[in-house]
N, C-alpha and C positions, 0 to 999 in steps of 0.2 A: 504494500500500500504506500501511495506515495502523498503528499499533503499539499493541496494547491491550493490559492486567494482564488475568492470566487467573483472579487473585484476587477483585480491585475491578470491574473492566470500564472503569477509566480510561481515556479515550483521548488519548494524547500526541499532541503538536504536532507538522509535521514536523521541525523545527529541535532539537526536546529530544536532548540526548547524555546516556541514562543508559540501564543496563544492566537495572535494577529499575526497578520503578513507583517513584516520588517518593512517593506518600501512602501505601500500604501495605508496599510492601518486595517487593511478589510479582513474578513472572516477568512478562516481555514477550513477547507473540505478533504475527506482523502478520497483518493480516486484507487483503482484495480493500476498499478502500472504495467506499463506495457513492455511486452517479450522484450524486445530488442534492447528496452534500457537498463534490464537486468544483466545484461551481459557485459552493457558499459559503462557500468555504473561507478568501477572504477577508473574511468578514463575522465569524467565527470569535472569541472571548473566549478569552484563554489567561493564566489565574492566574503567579504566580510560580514554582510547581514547574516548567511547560510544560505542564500538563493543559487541555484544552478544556474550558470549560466549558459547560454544559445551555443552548441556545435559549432566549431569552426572550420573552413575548407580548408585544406592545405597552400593553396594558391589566395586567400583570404576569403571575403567574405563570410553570414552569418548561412548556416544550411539550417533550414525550416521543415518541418514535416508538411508532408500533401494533405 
């Protein structure tokens, strides 16, 4: 289970302890997470609030899911 702002769509870290989203202030949902980010979950970028941050390409830019 993963915990997202049902504001923002932030997706916190497992490890994050807060009640609110950290960058908006709005509620926390958990969601089912999904296959694929179980597997790179350690590959994962987590800022200082505990928010995941976006995939990045190799060549730069942000990769988005379809």
């Amino acid at each position: 289970m993963e915990r997202i702002c049902t504001h923002c769509h932030a997706v916190l870290a497992e490890d994050t302890k807060a009640d609110w989203c950290p960058a908006c202030g709005g509620a926390l949902m958990e969601r089912a997470g999904l296959p694929a980010s179980a597997a790179k979950a350690a590959a994962a970028e987590v800022d200082h609030r505990g928010i995941v941050l976006p995939r990045r390409h190799a060549l730069g830019g942000i990769i988005t899911p379809q």
